[in-house]
N, C-alpha and C positions, 0 to 999 in steps of 0.2 A: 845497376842491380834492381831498382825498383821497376826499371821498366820492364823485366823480365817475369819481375812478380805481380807486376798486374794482367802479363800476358797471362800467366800460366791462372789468376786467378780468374782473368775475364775465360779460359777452356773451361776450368773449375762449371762456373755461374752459367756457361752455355750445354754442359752434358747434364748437371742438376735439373737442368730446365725440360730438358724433353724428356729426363727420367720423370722427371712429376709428373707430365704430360702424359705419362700412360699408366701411373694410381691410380687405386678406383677413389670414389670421392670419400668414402671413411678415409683411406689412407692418406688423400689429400687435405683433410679436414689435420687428422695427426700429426701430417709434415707441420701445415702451417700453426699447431699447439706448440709444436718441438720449435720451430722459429723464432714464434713469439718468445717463448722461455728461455732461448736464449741470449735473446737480446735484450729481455729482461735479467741477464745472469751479465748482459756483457756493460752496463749501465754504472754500475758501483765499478767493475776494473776501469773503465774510461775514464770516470772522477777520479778512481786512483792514481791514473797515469795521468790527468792534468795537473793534481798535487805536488807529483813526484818530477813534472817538467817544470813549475812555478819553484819549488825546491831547487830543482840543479840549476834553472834563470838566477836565483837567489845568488846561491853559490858563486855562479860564474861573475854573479856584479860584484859580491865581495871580493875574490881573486882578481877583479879587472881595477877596484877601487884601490886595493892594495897594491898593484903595478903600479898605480897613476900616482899613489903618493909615493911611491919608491924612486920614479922618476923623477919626479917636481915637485917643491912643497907648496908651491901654488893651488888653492882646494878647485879644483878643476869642476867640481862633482855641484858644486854650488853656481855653478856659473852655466850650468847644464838642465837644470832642476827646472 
């Protein structure tokens, strides 16, 4: 599936590309204002989505700590560390 979305993203990134190519340069100047600001808008989501994967890591080590004592009472976890 992902490689299908970077095809369709890399057609995306190459008809964008020769659309700019015939802006006049105010409206080129606008795209690349609208760009910047977006990815000054996309900046805090990206920090939120690394929080939100450091959160589910979390999680998943807890549910994997709790297997591991479930299975052995040996502290596994300590011998790993």
């Amino acid at each position: 599936m992902k490689k299908y979305t970077e095809l369709v993203d890399a057609g995306h990134r190459k008809r964008m590309k020769r659309g700019i190519e015939t802006l006049s340069l105010d409206e080129k100047e606008s795209h690349q204002r609208l760009t910047d600001t977006m990815q000054e808008f996309n900046k805090p989501i990206n920090r939120l989505d690394e929080r939100l994967q450091m959160l589910q890591d979390g999680l998943n080590m807890n549910e994997r700590v709790n297997i591991l004592q479930w299975l052995s009472p040996i502290p596994i976890i300590h011998h790993h560390d």
